[in-house]
C-alpha positions in Angstrom: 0.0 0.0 0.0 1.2 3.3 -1.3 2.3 6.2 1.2 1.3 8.9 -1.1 -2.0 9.6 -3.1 -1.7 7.6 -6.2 -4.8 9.3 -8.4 -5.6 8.9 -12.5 -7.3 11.2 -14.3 -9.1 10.7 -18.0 -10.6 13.9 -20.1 -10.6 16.3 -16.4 -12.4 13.3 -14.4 -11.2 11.3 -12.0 -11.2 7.4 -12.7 -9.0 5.5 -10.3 -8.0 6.9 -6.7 -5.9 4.9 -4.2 -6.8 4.5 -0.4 -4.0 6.8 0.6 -5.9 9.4 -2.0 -9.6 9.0 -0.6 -8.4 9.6 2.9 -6.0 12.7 1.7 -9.5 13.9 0.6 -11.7 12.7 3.5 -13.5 10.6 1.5 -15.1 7.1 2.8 -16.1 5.3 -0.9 -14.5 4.8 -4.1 -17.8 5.7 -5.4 -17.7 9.1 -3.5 -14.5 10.7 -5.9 -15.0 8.2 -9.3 -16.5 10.2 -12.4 -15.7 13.8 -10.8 -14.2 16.2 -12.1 -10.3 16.6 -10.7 -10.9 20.7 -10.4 -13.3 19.8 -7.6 -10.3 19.2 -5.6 -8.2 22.1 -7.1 -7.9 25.1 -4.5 -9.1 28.0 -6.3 -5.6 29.8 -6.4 -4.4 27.2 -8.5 -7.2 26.4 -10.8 -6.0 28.4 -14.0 -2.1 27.1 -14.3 -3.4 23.6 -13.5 -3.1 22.2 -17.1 -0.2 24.0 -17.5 1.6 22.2 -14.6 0.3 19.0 -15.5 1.5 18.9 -18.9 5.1 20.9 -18.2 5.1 17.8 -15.3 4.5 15.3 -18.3 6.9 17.1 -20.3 9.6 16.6 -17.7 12.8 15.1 -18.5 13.3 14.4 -15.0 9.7 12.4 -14.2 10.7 12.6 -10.1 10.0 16.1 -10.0 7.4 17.3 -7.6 5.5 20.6 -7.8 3.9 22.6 -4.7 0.0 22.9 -4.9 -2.8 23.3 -2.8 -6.0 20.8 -3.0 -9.4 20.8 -1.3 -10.7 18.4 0.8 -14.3 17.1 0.7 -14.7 19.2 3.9 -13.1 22.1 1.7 -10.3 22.4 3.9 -6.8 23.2 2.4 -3.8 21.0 2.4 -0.4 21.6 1.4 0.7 18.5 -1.6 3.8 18.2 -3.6 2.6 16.4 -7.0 4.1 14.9 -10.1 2.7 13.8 -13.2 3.0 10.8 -15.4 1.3 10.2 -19.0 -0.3 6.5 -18.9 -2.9 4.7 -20.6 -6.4 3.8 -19.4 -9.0 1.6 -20.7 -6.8 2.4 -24.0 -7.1 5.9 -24.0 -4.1 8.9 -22.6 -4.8 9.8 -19.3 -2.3 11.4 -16.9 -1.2 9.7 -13.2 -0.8 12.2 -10.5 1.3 10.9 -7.8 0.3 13.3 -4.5 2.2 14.0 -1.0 0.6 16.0 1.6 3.0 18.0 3.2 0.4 19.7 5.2 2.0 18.4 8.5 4.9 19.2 7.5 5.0 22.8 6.9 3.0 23.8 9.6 5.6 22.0 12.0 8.4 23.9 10.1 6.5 27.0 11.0 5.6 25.8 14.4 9.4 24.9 15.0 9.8 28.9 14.1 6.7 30.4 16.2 8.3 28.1 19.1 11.6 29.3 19.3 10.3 32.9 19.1 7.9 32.0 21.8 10.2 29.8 24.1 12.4 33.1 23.8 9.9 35.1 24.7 8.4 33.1 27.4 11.7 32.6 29.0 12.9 36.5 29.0 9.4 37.5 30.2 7.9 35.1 32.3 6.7 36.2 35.6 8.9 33.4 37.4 12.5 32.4 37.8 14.0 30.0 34.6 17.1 28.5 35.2 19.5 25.9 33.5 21.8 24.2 35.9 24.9 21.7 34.9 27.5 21.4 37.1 27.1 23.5 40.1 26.7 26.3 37.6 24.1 28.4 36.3 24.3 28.3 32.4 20.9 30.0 32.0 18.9 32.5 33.6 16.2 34.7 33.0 16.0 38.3 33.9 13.1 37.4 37.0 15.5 35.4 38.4 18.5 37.2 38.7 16.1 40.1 40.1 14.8 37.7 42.4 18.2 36.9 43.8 19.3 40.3 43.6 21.8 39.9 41.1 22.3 41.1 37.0 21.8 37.9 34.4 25.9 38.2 33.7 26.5 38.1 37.7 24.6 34.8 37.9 26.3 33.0 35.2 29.6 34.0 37.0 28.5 32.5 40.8 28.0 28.9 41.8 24.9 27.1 43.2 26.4 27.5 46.5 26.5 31.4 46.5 22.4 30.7 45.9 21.0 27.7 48.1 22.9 25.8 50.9 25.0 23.1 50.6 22.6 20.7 52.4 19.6 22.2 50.2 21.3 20.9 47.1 22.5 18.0 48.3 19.3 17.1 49.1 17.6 17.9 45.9 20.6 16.2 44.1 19.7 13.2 46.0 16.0 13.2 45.4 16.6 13.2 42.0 19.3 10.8 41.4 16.8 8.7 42.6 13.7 9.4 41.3 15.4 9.3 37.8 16.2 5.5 39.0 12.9 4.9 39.3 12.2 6.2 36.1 10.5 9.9 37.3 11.4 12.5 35.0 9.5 16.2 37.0 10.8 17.2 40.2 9.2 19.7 42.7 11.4 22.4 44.5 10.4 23.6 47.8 13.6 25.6 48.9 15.1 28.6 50.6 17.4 30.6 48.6 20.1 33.0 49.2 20.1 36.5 48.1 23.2 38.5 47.3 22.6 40.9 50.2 22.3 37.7 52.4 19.0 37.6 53.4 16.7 34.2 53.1 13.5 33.6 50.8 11.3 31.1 49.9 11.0 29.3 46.4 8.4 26.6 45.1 8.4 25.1 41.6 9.2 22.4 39.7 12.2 20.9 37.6 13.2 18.4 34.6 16.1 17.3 33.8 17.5 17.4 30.6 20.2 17.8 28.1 22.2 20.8 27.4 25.4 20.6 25.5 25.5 16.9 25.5 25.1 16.4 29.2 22.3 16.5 31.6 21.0 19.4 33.2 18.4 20.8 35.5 15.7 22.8 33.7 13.1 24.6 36.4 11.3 27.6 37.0 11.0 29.0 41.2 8.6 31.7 42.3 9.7 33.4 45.7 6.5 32.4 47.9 8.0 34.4 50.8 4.7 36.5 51.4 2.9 33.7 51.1 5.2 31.4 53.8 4.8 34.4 56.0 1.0 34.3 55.7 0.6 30.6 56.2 2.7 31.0 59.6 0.5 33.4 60.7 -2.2 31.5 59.6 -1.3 28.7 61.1 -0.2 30.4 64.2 -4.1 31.9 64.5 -5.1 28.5 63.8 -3.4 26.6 66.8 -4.7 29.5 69.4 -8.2 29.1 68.1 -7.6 25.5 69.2 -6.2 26.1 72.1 -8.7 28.4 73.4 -11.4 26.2 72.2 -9.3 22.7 74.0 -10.4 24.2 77.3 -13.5 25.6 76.9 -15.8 23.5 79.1 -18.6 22.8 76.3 -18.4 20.9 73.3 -17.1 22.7 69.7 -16.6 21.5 66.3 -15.5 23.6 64.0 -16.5 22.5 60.0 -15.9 24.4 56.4 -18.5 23.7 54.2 -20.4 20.8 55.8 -16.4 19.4 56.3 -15.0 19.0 59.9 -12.2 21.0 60.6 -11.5 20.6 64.1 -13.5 19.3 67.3 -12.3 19.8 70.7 -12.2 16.5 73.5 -15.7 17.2 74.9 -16.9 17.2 71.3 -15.5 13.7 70.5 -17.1 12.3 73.8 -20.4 13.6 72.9 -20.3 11.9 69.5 -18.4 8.9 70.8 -15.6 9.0 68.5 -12.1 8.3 70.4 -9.6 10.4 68.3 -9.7 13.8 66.5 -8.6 11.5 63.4 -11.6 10.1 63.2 -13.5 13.0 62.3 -11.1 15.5 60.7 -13.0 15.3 56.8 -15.6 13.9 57.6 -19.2 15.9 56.8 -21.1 17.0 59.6 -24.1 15.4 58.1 -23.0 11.8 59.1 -23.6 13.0 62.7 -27.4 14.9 61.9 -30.1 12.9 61.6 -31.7 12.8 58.3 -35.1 14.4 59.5 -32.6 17.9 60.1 -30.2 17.8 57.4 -32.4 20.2 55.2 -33.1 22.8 58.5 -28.9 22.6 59.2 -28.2 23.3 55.6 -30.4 26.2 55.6 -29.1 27.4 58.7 -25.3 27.1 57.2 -26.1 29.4 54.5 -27.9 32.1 57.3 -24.9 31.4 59.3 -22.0 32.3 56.8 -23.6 35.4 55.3 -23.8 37.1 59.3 -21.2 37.4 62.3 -24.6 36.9 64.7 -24.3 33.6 66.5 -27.7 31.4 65.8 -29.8 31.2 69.2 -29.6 27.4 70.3 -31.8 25.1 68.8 -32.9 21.5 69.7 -30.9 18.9 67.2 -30.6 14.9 66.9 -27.1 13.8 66.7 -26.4 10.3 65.6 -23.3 8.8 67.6 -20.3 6.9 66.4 -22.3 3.4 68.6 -25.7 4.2 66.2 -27.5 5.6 69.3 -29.3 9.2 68.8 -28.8 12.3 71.4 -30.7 15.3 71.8 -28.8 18.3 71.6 -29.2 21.8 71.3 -26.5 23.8 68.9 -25.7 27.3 68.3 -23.3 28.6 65.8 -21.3 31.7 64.6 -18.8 32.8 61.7 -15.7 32.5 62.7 -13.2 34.8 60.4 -9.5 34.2 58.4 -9.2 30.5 59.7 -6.4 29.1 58.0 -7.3 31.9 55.5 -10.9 31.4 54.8 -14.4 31.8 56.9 -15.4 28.8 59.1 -18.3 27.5 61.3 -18.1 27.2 65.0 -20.6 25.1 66.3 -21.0 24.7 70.3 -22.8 21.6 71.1 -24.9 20.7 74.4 -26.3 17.2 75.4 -29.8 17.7 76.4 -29.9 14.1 78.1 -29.7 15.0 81.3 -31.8 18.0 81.2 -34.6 16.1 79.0 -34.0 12.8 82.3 -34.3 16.1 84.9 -37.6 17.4 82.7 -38.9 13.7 82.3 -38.8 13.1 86.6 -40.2 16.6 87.0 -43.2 15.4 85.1 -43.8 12.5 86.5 -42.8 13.7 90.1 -45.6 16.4 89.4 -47.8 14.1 87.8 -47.6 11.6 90.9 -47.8 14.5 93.2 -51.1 15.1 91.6 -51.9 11.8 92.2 -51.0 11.7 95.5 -52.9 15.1 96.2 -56.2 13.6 94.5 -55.3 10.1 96.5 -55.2 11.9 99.7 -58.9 13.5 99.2 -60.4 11.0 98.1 -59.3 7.5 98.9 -61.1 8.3 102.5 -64.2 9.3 100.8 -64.6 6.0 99.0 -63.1 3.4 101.0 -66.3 4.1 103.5 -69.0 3.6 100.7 -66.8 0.7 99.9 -67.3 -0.5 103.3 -71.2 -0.3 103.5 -71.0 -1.8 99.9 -68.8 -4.7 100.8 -70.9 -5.5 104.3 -74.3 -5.4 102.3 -73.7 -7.5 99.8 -72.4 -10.0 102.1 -75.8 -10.1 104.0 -77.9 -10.0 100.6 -75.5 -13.0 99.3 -76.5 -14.9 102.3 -80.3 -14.0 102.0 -80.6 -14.7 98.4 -79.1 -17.7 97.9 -80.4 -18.7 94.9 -78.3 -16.1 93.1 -74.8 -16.5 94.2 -73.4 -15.8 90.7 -74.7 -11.8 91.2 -72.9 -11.3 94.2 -70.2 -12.6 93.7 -69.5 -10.8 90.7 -70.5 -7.7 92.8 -68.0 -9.1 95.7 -64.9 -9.2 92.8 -65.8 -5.6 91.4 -65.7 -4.1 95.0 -62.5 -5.9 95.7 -61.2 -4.4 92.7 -62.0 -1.1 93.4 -60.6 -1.8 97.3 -57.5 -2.5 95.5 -57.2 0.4 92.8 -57.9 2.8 96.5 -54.8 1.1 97.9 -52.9 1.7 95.1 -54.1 5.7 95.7 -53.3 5.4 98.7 -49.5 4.0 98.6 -48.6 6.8 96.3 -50.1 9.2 99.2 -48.1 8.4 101.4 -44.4 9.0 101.8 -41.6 6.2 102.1 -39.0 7.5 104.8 -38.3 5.0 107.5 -37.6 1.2 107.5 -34.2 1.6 105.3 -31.3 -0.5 106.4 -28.6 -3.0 104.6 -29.9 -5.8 103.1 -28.7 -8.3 100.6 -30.4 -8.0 97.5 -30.4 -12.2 96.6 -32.9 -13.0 99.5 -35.3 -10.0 98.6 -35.4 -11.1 94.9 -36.2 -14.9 95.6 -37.9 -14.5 98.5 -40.5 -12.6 95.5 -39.5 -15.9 93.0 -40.9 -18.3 95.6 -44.4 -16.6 95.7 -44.6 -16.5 92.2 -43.4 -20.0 91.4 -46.6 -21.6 91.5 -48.2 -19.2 89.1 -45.5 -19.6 87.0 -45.8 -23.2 86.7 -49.7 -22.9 86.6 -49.1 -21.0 83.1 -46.1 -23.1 82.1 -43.2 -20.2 82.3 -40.1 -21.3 83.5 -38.3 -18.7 86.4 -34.5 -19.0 85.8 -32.6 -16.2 88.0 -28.4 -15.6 87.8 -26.5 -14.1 90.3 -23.5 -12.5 89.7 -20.3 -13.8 92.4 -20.7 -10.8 94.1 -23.6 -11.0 95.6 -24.6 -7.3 96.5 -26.2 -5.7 99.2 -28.8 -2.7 98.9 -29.4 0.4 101.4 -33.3 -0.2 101.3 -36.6 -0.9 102.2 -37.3 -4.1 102.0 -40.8 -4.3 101.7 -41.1 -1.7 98.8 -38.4 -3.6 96.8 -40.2 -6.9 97.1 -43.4 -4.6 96.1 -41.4 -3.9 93.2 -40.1 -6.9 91.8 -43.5 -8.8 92.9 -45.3 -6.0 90.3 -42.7 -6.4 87.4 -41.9 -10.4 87.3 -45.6 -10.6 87.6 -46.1 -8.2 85.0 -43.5 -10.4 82.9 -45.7 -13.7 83.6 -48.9 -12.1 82.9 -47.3 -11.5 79.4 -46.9 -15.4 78.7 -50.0 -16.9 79.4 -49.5 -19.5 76.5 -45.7 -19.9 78.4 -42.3 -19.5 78.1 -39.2 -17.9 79.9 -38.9 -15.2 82.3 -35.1 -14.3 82.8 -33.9 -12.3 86.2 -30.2 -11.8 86.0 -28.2 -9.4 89.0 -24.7 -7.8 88.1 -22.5 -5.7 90.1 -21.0 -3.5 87.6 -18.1 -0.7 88.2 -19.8 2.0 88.4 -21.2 1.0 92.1 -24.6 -0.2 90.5 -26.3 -3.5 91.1 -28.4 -3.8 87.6 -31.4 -6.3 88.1 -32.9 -7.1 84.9 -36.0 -9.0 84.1 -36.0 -10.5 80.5 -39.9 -12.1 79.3 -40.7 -13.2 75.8 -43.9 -12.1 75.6 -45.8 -9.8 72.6 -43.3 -6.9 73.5 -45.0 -3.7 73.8 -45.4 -0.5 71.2 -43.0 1.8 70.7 -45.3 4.3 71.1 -46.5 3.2 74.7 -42.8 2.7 75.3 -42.2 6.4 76.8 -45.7 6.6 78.7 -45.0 3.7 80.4 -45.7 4.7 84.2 -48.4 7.1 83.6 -51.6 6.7 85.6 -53.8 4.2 83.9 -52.2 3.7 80.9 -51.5 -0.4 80.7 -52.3 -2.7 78.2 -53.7 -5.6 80.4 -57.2 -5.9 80.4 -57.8 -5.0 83.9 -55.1 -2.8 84.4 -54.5 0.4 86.2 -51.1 1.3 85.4 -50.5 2.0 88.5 -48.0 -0.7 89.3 -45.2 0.9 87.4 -46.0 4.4 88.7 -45.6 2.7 92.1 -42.4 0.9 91.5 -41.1 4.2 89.6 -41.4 6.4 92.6 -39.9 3.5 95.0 -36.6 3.3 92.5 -36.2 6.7 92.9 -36.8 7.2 96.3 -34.0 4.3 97.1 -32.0 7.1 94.4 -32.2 4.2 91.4 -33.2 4.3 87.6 -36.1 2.1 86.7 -35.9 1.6 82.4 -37.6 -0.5 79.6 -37.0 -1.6 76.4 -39.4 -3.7 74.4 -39.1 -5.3 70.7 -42.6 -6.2 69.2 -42.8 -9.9 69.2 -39.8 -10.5 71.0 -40.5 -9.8 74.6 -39.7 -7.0 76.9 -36.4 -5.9 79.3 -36.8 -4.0 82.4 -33.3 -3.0 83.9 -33.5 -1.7 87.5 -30.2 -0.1 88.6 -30.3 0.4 92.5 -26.6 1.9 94.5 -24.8 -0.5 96.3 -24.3 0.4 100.2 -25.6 3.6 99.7 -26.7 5.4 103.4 -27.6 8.2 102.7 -31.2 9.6 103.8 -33.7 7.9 101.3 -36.8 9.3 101.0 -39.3 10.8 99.0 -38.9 14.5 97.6 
């Protein structure tokens, strides 16, 4: 296959056109060129000497000889060709063989050669940075920015050495790195030095280097900028930076400071809130990993506000999400912090709402069981005489209509029921003070175990209980602990009538806590009833009061413990009582 554009044209028309030819011409198909006319091709500068040149080409002694022209592509684009003619024959007939070489390339790199060394010239005497050639400890080229950015004239710095510019363990250094890298087969190599002026002082440079060759050895070829200023700055920077850090390390509230959603910087009480362990953990990350999803779109809109003010935001409620999964209700405030490491950040102050929303939650309930106690107190008296008369009468009608026993006794169980919820009133009337003394909690718990046993086994739920070795004793009173664990293990029973297994485990953990926890695997309860537990009369036993956990709330408290549950539909339901070990001091209600 032909290099050059072999073509053959009969009577001005083209008949026969190599591949080299049709791609020349931009053409696809054979069929696209055959039968046209060869001046479709002809740049119109040319067109009138063309059959001139062809037949002085013919003419020729010398057939070799090529001719500059100009042709046009089927795009109409011009190329550069050197032709020659040939007379032939075709189907019998004279036709003339044009034999074509497009030298488009290679003029235009001729002139690009040219442009380039006028505009390498250029570019090296008037570039804004400092151009240097190095061989042999010596400057064999510089620019004029250079030498003004040493402080010397172009001729001075072709007569000094390397040493009079950098120190010796600067360029050994850079020698070093690349010796090496040029092992390795690198072939660019950054500068990050300090230079020597002629009066002696220090400045900065930052660039980048090749080598190459230069008189038939190899050289260094790079261009510095003096990033002084711009060192100075970033040490200042820098300098701002760690005193903002300082100052926030020790302030006594959590702070994270972010750019653009990033983190930049969280202080210790920060990390504990989100449960991270190391500043490394969160340096990059967004700030949205931490939000939950239900703010993201308030936070984003409050970044924007933020960043076009200097007025902090007033503190508003938040839900973090912690390193462990768990969720934390915070409040956060935040303010524009100004030129931190050279641009405008966030500072956000953080503060954990869990145990002011605990201290709001015992407030409620404290006032809410005050109430009860209050409405108790007036009128527990009132009805426990009706209840009385009630109780005595339908005894003596029992016994005088015997024929209908089945009336009064359902009247005898509805009075009794009513006897009990008044009791109930009445325990939350009155307030626990005396009776508190050591005791060890094992005999308390299965002292309860034994009464319920039998109901257990009537509804087929096996009792398993695990003591820990250290067997722990409770400042208490003992009654109102067996009160409680009778109404929760019971509760936990009641939950299984079809069977099963109620769990009661006792731990003494570190932090001076014995944590009781009673484990059923009954229906589990909603998780929207899950935070009302212990209201009055919210249960969801048929012939509940809800009492029972009100009751057992206020004694955990009042023997200064923490009465929790946690439920999973289907699964069954865990109530964890933590109660201080040895703890003497006064107990009593508030």
């Amino acid at each position: 296959m032909l290099p050059d554009g072999l073509i053959v044209v009969l009577e001005g028309n083209i008949v026969f056109a190599n591949h080299a030819m049709l791609t020349m011409l931009g053409i696809s198909n054979f069929d696209d060129i055959i039968g046209d006319p060869i001046n479709k091709f002809i740049h119109p500068e040319f067109m009138e000497r063309f059959p001139a040149m062809i037949n002085y080409l013919i003419l020729e002694a010398n057939p070799s000889t090529f001719t500059y022209y100009e042709l046009l592509r089927l795009d109409q684009e011009a190329i550069e060709v050197e032709m020659r003619a040939v007379a032939v024959k075709f189907d019998g007939k004279n036709a003339v063989q044009l034999i074509i070489h497009d030298i488009t390339k290679q003029k235009r790199m001729e002139a690009s050669l040219l442009e380039k060394e006028y505009l390498y010239k250029s570019l090296m005497e008037n570039v804004v940075a400092g151009v240097f050639v190095g061989l042999r400890d010596k400057i064999v080229y510089a620019n004029p920015y250079l030498a003004e950015m040493y402080g010397y004239t172009v001729e001075e710095m072709y007569a000094i050495s390397v040493n009079d510019l950098m120190d010796q363990d600067e360029i050994n250094f850079h020698k070093s790195k690349i010796l090496s890298g040029m092992g390795i087969g690198l072939s660019q190599f950054p500068i990050k030095s300090k230079g020597i002026k002629k009066d002696g002082s220090r400045i900065y440079l930052e660039g980048n280097s090749t080598v190459i060759m230069f008189n038939g050895e190899l050289s260094l070829l790079g261009t510095v900028q003096d990033v002084t200023p711009k060192r100075e700055k970033e040490k200042l920077l820098m300098e701002n930076a760690k005193l903002y850090q300082k100052i926030i390390k020790f302030v006594p509230e959590p702070i994270v400071m972010s750019d653009q959603g990033i983190v930049l910087y969280a202080n210790k009480l920060a990390l504990e809130v989100l449960g991270i362990e190391s500043e490394a953990k969160i340096i990059g990350t967004s700030v949205f990993e931490f939000i939950h999803q239900s703010h993201h779109a308030l936070t984003l809109e409050k970044m924007h506000l933020i960043m076009s003010t200097d007025e902090a935001t007033p503190f508003e409620e938040r839900v973090l999400i912690r390193m462990d999964g768990k969720l934390l209700d915070v409040e956060v405030s935040s303010i524009r912090i100004n030129n931190y490491l050279g641009k405008d950040v966030m500072l956000s102050v953080i503060r954990d709402l869990t145990d002011r929303k605990r201290s709001e939650e015992v407030l409620i309930r404290s006032e809410k069981l005050s109430a009860i106690g209050q409405l108790a107190a007036g009128v527990a008296h009132e009805i426990r005489n009706p209840l009385t008369a009630l109780k005595g009468f339908t005894q003596l009608l029992s016994s005088k209509y015997p024929e209908n026993p089945h009336y009064f006794s359902i009247m005898a169980n509805e009075i009794d029921r009513i006897t009990l919820i008044v009791n109930e009133f009445m325990t939350l009337a009155k307030p626990h003070f005396a009776n508190y003394r050591s005791e060890p909690l094992e005999p308390i718990l299965r002292s309860v175990l034994s009464l319920l046993e039998t109901q257990a086994i009537l509804i087929n739920v096996e009792l398993k209980v695990c003591f820990d070795h250290t067997r722990p004793s409770i400042f208490c009173n003992v009654d109102q602990l067996k009160q409680v664990f009778l109404n929760i293990i019971k509760n936990a029973l009641e939950a299984m009538p079809q069977g099963g297994e109620v769990v009661v485990t006792v731990a003494s953990l570190e932090d001076g806590f014995a944590h009781i926890r009673i484990i059923d695997g009954g229906p589990g309860i909603p998780e929207e009833l899950i935070s009302k537990i212990g209201e009055p009369f919210l249960t969801t036993k048929e012939k509940g009061t809800g009492l029972g956990i009100m009751i057992s709330n206020r004694i955990i408290e009042a023997h200064k413990g923490t009465l929790q549950i946690s439920s999973v539909m289907n699964e069954g339901t865990v109530v964890e009582i933590m109660l201080p070990i040895e703890d003497q001091l006064t107990i009593g209600l508030g």
